[in-house]
ROSE-4610 file (N, C-alpha, C; in Angstrom, 1 decimal, always signed):
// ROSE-4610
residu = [X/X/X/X/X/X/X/X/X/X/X/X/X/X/X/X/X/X/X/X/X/X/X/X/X/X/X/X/X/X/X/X/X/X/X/X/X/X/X/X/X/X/X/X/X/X/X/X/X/X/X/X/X/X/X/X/X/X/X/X/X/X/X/X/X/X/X/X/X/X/X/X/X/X/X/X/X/X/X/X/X/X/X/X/X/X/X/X/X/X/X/X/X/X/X/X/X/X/X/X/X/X/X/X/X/X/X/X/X/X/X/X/X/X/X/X/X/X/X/X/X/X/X/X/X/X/X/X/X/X/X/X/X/X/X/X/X/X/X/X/X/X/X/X/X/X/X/X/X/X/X/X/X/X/X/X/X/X/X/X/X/X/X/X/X/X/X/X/X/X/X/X/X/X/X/X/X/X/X/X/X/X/X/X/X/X/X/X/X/X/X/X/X/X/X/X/X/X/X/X/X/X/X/X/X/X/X/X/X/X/X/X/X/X/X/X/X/X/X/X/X/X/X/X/X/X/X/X/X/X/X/X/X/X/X/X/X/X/X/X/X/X/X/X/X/X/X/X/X/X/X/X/X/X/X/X/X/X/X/X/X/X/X/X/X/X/X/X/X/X/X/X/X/X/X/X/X/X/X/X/X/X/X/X/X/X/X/X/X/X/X/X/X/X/X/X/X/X/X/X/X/X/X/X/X/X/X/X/X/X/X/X/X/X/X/X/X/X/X/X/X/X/X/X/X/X/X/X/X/X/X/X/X/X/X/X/X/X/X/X/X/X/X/X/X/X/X/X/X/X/X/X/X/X/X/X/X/X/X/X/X/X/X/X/X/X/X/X/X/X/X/X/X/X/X/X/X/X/X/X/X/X/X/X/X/X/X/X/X/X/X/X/X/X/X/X/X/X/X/X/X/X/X/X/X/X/X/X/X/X/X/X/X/X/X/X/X/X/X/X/X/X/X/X/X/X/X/X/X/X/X/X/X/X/X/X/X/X/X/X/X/X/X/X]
num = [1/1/1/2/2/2/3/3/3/4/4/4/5/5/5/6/6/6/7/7/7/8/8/8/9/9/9/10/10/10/11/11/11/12/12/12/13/13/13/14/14/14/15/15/15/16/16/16/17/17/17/18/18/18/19/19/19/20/20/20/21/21/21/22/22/22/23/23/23/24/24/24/25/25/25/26/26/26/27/27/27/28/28/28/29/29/29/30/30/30/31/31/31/32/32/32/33/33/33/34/34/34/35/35/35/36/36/36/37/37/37/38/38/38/39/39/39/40/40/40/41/41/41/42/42/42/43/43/43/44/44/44/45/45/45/46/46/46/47/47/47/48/48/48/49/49/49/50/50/50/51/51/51/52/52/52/53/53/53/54/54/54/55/55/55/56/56/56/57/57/57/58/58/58/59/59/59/60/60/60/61/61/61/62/62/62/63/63/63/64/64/64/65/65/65/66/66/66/67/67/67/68/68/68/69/69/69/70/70/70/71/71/71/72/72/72/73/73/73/74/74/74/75/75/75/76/76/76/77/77/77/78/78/78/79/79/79/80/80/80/81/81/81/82/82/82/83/83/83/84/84/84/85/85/85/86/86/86/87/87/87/88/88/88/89/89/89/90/90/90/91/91/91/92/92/92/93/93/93/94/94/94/95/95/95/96/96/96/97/97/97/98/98/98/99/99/99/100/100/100/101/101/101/102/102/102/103/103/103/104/104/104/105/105/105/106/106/106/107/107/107/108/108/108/109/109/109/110/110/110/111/111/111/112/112/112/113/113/113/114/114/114/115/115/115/116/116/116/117/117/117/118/118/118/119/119/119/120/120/120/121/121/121/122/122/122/123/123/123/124/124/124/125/125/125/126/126/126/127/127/127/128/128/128/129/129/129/130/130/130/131/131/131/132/132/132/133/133/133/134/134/134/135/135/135/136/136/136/137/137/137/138/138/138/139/139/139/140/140/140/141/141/141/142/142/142/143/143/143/144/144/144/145/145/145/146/146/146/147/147/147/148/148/148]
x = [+40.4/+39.9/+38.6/+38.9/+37.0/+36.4/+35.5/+34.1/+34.0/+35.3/+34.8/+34.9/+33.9/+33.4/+34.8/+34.9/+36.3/+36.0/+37.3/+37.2/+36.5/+36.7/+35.7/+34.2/+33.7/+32.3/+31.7/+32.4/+32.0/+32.0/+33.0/+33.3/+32.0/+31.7/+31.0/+29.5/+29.2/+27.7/+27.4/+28.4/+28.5/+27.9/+28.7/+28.8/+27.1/+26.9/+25.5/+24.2/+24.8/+23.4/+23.1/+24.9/+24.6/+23.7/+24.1/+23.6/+22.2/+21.3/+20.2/+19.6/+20.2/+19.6/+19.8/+20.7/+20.9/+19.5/+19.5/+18.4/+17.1/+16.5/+15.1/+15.1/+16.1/+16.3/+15.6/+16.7/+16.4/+14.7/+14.0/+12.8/+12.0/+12.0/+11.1/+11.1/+12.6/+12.0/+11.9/+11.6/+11.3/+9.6/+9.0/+7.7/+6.9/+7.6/+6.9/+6.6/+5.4/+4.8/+5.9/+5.8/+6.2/+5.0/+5.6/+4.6/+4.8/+3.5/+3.6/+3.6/+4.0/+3.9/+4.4/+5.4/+5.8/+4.9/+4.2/+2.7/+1.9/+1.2/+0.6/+1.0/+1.6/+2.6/+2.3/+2.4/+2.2/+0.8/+0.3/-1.3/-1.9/-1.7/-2.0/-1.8/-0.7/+0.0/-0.5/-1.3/-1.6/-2.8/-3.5/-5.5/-5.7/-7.2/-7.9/-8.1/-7.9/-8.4/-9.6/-10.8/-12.3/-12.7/-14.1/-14.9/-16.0/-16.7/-17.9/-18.8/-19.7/-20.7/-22.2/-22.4/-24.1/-25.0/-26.2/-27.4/-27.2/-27.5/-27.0/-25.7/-25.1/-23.4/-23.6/-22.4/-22.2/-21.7/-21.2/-20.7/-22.0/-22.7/-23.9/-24.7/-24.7/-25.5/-24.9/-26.5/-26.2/-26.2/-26.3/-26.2/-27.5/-27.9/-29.5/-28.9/-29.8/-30.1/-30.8/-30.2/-30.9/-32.5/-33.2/-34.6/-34.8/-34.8/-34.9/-36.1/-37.0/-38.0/-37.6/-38.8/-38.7/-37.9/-36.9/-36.0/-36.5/-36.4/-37.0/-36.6/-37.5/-37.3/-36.0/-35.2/-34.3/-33.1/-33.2/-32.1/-31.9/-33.0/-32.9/-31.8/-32.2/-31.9/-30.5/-30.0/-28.9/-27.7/-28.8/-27.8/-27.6/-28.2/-28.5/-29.0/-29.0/-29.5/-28.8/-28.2/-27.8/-25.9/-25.7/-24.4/-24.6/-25.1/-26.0/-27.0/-27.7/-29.0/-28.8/-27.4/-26.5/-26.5/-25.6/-24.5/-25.4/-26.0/-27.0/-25.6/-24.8/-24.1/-25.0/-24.3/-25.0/-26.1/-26.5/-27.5/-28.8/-28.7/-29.8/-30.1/-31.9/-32.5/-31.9/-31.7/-31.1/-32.1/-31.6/-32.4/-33.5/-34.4/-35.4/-35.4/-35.3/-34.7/-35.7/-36.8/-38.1/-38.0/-36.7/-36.5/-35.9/-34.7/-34.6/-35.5/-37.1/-37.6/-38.9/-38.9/-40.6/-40.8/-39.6/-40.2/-39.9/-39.9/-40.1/-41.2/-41.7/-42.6/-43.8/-44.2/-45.2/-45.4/-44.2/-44.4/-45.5/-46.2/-46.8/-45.5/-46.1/-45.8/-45.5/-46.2/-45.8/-44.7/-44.2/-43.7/-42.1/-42.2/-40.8/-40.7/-41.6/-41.3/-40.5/-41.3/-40.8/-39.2/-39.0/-37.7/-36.6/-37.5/-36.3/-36.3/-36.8/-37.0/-36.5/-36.6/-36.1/-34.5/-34.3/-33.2/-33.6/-32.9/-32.9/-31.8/-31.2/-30.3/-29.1/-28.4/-27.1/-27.2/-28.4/-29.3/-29.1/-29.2/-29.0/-30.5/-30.8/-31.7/-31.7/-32.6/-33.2/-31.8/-31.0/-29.9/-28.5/-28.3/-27.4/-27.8/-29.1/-29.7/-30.4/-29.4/-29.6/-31.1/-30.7/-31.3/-32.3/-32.8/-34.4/-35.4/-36.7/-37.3/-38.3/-39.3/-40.1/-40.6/-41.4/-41.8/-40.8/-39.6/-38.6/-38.1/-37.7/-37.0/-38.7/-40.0/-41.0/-41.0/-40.7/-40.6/-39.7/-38.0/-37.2/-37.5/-37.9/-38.3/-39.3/-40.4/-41.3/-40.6/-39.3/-38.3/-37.8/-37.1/-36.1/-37.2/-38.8/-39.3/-40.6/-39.9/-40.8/-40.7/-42.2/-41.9/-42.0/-41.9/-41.4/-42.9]
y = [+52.0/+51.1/+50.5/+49.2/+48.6/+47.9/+47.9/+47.5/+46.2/+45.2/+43.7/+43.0/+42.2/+41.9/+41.1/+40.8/+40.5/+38.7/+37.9/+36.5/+35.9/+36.4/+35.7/+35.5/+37.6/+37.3/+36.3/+36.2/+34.9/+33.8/+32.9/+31.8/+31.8/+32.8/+32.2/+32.5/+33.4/+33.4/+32.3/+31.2/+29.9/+29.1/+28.8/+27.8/+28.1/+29.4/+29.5/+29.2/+29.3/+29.3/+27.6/+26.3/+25.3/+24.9/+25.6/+25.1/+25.1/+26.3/+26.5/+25.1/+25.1/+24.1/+22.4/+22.2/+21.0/+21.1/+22.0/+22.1/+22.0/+22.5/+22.8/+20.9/+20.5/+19.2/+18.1/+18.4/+17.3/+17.5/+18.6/+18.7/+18.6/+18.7/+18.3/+16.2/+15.8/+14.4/+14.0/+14.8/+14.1/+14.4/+15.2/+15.3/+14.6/+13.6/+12.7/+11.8/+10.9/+9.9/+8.6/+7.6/+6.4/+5.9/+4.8/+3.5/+2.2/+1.6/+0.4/+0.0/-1.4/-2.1/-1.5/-0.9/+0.2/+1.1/+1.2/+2.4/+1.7/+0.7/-0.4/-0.9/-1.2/-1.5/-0.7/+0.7/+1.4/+2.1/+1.9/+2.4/+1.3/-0.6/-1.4/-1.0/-0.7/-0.4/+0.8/+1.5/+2.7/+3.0/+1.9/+2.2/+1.7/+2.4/+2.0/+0.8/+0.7/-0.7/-1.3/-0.2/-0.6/+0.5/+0.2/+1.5/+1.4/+2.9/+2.9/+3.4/+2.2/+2.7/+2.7/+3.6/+4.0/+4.0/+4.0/+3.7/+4.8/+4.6/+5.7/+6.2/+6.1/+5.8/+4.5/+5.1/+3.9/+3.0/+2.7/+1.4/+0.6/+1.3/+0.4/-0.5/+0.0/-0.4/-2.1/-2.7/-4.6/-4.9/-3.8/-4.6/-5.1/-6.2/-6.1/-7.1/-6.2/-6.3/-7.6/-8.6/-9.9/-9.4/-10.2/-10.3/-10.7/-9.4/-10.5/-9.4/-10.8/-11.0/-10.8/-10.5/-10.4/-11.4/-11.2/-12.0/-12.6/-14.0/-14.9/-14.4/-14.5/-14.2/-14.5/-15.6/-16.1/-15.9/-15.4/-14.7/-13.3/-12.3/-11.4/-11.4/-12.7/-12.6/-13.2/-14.0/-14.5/-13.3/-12.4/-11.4/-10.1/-9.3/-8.3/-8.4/-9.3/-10.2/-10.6/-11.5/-12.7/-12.2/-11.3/-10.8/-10.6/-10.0/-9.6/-10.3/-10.9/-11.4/-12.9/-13.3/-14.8/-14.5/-14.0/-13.6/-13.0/-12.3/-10.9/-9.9/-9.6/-8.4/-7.0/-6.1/-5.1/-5.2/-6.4/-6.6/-6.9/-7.5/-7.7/-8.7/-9.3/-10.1/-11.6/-12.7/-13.6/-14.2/-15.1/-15.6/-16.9/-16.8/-17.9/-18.0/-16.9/-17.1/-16.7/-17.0/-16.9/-15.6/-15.5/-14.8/-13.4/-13.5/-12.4/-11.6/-12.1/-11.1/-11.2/-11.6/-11.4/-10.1/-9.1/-7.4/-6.8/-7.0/-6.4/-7.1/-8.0/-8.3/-8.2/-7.9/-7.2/-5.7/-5.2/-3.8/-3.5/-4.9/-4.9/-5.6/-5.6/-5.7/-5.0/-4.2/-3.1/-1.8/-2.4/-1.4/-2.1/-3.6/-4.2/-4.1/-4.0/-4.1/-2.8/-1.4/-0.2/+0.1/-0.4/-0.6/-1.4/-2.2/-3.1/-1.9/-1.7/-0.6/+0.4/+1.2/+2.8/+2.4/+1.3/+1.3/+1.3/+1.0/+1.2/+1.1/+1.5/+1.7/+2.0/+0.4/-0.2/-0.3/-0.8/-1.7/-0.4/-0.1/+0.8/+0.4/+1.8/+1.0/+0.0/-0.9/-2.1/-3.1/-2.9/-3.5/-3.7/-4.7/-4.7/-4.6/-4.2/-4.7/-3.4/-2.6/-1.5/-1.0/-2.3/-2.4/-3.2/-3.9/-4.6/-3.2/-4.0/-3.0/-3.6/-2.6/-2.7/-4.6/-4.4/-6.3/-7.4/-6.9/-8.0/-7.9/-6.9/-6.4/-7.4/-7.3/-7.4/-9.0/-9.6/-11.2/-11.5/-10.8/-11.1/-11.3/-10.6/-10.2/-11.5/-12.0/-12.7/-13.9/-14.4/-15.7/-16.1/-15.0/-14.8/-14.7/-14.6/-15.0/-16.3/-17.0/-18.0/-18.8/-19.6/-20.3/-20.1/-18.7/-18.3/-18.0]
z = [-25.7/-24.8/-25.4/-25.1/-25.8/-24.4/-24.6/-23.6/-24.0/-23.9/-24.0/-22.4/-22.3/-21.1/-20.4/-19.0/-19.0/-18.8/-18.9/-19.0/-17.5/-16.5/-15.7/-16.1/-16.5/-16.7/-17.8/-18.8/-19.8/-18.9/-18.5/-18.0/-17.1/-16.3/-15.1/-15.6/-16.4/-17.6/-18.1/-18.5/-19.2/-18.4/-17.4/-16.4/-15.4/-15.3/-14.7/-15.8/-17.2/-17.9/-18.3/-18.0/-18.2/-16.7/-15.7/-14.6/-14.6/-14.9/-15.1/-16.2/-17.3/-17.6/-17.5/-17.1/-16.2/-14.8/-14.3/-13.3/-13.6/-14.9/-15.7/-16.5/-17.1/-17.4/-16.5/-15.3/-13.9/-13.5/-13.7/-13.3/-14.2/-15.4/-16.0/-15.9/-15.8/-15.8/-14.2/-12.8/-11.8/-12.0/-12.7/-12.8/-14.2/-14.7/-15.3/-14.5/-15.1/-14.1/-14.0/-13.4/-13.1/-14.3/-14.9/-15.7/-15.7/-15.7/-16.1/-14.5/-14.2/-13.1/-11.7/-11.7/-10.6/-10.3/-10.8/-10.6/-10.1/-11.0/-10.6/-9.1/-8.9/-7.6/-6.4/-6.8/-5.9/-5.2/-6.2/-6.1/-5.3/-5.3/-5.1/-3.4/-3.2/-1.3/-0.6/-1.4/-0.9/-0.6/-1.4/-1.4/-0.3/-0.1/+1.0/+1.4/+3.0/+3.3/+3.1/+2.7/+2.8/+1.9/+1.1/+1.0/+1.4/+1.5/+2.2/+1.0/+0.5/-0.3/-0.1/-0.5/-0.2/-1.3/-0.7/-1.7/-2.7/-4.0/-4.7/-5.5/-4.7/-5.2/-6.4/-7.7/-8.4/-8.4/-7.0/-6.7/-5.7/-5.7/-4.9/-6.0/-7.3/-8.2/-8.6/-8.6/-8.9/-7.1/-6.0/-4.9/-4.5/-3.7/-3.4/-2.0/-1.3/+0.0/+0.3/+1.2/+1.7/+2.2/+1.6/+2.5/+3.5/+4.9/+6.1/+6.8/+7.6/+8.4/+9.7/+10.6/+11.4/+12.2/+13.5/+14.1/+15.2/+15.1/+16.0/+17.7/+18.6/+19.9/+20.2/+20.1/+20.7/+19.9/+18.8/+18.0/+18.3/+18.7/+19.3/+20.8/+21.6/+23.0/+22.8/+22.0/+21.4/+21.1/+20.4/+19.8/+20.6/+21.5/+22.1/+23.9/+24.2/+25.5/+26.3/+25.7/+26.2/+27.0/+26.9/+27.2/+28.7/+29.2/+30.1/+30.8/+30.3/+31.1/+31.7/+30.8/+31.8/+32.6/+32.9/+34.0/+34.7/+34.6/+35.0/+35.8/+34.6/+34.9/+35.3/+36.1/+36.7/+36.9/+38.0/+38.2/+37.3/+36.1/+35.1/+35.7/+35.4/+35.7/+34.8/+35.5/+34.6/+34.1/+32.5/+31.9/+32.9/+32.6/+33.6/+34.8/+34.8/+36.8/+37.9/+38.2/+38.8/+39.8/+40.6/+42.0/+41.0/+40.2/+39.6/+38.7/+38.1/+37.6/+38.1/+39.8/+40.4/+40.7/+41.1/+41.2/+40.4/+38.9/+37.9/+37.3/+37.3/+36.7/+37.3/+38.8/+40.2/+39.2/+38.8/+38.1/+36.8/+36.4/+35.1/+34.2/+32.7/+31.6/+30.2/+30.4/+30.1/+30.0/+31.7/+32.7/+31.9/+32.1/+31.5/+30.2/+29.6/+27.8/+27.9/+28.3/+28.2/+28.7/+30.0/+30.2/+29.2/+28.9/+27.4/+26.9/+26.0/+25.1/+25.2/+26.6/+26.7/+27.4/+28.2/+28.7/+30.0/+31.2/+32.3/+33.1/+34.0/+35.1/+33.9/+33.7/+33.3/+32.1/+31.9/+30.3/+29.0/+28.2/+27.3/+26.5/+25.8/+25.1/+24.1/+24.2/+23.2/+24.0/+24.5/+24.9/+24.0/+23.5/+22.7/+21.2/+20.8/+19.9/+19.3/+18.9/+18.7/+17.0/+16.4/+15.3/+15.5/+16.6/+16.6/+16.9/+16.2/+16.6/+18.0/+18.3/+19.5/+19.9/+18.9/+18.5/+19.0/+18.4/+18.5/+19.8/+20.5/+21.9/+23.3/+22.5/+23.4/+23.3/+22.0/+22.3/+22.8/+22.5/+23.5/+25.2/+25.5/+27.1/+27.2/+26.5/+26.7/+26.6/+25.6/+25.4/+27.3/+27.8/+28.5/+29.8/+29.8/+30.9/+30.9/+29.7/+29.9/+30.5/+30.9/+32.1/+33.3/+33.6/+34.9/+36.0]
């Protein structure tokens, strides 16, 4: 009697060691990259809609900041004001309006810059104008009660 393997076990040793490398084949080429314009292509559909760069960052470098000055009273009240102080939503004093700002203004001047500034009732602070500073918020108030 001899110890030769029998015809299944060959056949199906064969057939599993092409399978194996048919399989190592197929995966080495789904893990090459994509080239050329198809890549291009796809990186173009996928990037961000925006970036966010900061001082510092190498994408901030060559940027320079516009020089700006203090904002005229009525650019202030234009931009942070004026949403509000038309209409006099939730009760805000309306622009020039003599009867809407005679008992806030009985209160001092002081009393109303501080309310611009800290906020009051409805009003938020500085108002809509999160980025003026004190100065600009206190000519606002002084635009929006002149005359009066």
């Amino acid at each position: 009697m001899t110890n030769r393997p029998a015809p299944f076990f060959s056949l199906f040793s064969a057939r599993i060691l092409r399978l194996l490398t048919l399989c190592i084949a197929t995966l080495g080429l789904a893990t090459t990259s994509i080239a050329g314009p198809v890549e291009d292509a796809i990186i173009e559909r996928i990037k961000p809609a925006a970036n966010v760069c900061v001082a510092g960052d190498d994408c901030a470098k060559g940027l320079t900041l516009a020089a700006t000055g203090p904002r005229s009273a009525e650019e202030v009240y234009n931009l942070g004001c004026m949403a509000c102080h038309t209409s006099g939503a939730a009760g805000a004093p309306k622009f020039r309006i003599k009867s809407d700002w005679t008992a806030r203004l009985a209160a001092g001047m002081d009393t109303v810059y501080a309310n611009a500034i800290n906020g009051k009732g409805a009003m938020p602070a500085k108002g809509l104008c999160g980025d003026c500073s004190d100065d600009e918020i206190k000519a606002a108030v002084d635009y929006m009660i002149e005359g009066i």
